[in-house]
N, C-alpha and C positions, 0 to 999 in steps of 0.2 A: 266548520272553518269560519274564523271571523278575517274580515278583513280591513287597513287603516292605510288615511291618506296621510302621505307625510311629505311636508314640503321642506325641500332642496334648498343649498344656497345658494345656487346661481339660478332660481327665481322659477325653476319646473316643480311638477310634483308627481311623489312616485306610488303605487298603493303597493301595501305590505299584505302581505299571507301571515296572520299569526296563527301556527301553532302552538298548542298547548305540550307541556312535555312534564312528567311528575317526577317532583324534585324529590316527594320523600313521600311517607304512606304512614299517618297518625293511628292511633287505633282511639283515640278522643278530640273531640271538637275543639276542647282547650289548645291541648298539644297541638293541632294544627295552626291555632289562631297566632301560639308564642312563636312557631317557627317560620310561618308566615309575614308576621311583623320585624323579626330578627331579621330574615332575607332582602326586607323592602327598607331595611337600615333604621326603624323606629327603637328604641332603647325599649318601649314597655308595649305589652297590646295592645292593639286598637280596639276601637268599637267591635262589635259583630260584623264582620267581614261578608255581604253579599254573597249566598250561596250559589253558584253556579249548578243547574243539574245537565249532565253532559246526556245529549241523545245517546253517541256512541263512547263505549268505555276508550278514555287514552290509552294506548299502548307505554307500559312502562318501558319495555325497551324495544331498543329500533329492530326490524326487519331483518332477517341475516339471511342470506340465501344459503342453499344449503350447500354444507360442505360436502366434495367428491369424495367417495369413498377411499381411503386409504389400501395399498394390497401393505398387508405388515413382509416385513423381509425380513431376512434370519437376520439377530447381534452379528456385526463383524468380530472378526477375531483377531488378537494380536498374535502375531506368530511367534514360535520361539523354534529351539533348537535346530536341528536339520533345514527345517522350512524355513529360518528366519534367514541361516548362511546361504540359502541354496537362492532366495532373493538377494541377498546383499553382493552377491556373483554375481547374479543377473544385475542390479544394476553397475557396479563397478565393471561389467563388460560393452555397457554406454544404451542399457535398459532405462525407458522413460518409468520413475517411482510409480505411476496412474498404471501403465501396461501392467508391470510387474506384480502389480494388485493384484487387479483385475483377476491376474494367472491365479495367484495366490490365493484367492478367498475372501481377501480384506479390504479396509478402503483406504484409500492413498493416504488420507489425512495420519493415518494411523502408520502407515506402513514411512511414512516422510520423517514420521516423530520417531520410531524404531533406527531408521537409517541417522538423522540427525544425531542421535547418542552413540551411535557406534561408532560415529565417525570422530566425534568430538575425542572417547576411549582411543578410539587410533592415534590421535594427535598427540593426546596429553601420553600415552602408554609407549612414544618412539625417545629413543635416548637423543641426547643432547650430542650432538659433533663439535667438537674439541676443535680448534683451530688447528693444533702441531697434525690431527689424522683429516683435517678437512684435503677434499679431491681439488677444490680452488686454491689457487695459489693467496695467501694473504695479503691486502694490497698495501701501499704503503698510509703514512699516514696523511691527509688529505694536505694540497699543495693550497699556497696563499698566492695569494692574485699577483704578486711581486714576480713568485719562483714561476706562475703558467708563463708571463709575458717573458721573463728570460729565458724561458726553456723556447717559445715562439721567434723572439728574435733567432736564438741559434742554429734555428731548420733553416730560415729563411737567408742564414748566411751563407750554410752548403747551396741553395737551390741556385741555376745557372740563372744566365739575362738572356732575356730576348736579342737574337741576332737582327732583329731590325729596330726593337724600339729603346732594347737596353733595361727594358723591366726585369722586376727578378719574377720568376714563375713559376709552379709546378711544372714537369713536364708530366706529358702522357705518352704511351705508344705510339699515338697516329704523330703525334706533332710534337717532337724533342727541343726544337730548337727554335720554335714559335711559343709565344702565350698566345693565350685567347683570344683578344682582339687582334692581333696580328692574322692569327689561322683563319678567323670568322671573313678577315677584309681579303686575305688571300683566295678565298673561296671563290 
């Protein structure tokens, strides 16, 4: 391990740990010297580059601890026929897709992407309802701000006046013959 002082710009100084770490591995002295100089940004080789001999050999690559052993689990499986409807029940009866695996054998991912198509064929595979067989009544065609405020003035013409203040109001059950501020002050 070498080590170097290097001063700071706000006037401290820090010492550095150089490690060595190998960039590449020549199998000739040349070849190291050209890609040596290339690295350090020279256009041509240098001189004879100072031979370092290392007590201990650099480690080419880093440390890895070791990895846990894996247990292997069986390939999930896509389901199909009987088993595929007999989940796509269970969830259309308000089965979470993960449970319904789980049951199944498979992994949800797989069993999400199976539902996801079948549902989409559902969509695209139901006919079109025709307006003259549709169950809702068709409405009319949408009303311009002119025809809402005349159609509003002539509720508000039917609706009675207040027998104390003379307003016009809705009535309610409890209070026929009051509005609202009146019944609140009556209170």
């Amino acid at each position: 391990m070498e080590f170097e002082v290097q001063a700071r710009e706000d006037g401290e100084f820090q010492v550095v740990q150089l490690q060595p770490v190998v960039v590449a591995r020549c199998p000739d002295q040349a070849m190291a010297i050209t890609i040596a100089s290339m690295l350090n940004g020279q256009s041509e080789p240098a001189e004879e580059p100072k031979l370092i001999c290392v007590e201990k050999p650099v480690k080419a690559e880093p440390e890895t601890a070791e990895e846990p052993t894996v247990q292997e689990q069986p390939e999930p499986k896509r389901l199909d026929g009987a088993d595929l409807e007999a989940a796509f029940a269970a969830i259309r009866a308000g089965g979470k897709v993960s449970d319904v695996a789980k049951r199944m054998g498979t992994t949800m991912p797989i069993l999400r992407g199976q539902w996801a198509g079948q549902a989409r064929r559902e969509r695209n595979e139901q006919p079109e309802v025709k307006a003259s067989t549709a169950l809702v009544p068709v409405q009319d065609a949408p009303k311009t701000a002119l025809s809402k405020v005349t159609t509003a003035i002539e509720e508000l013409k039917d609706a009675p006046n207040c027998r104390l203040c003379g307003r016009t109001f809705v009535m309610t059950p409890d209070r026929q013959d009051l509005c609202a501020r009146c019944s609140a002050d009556d209170l």
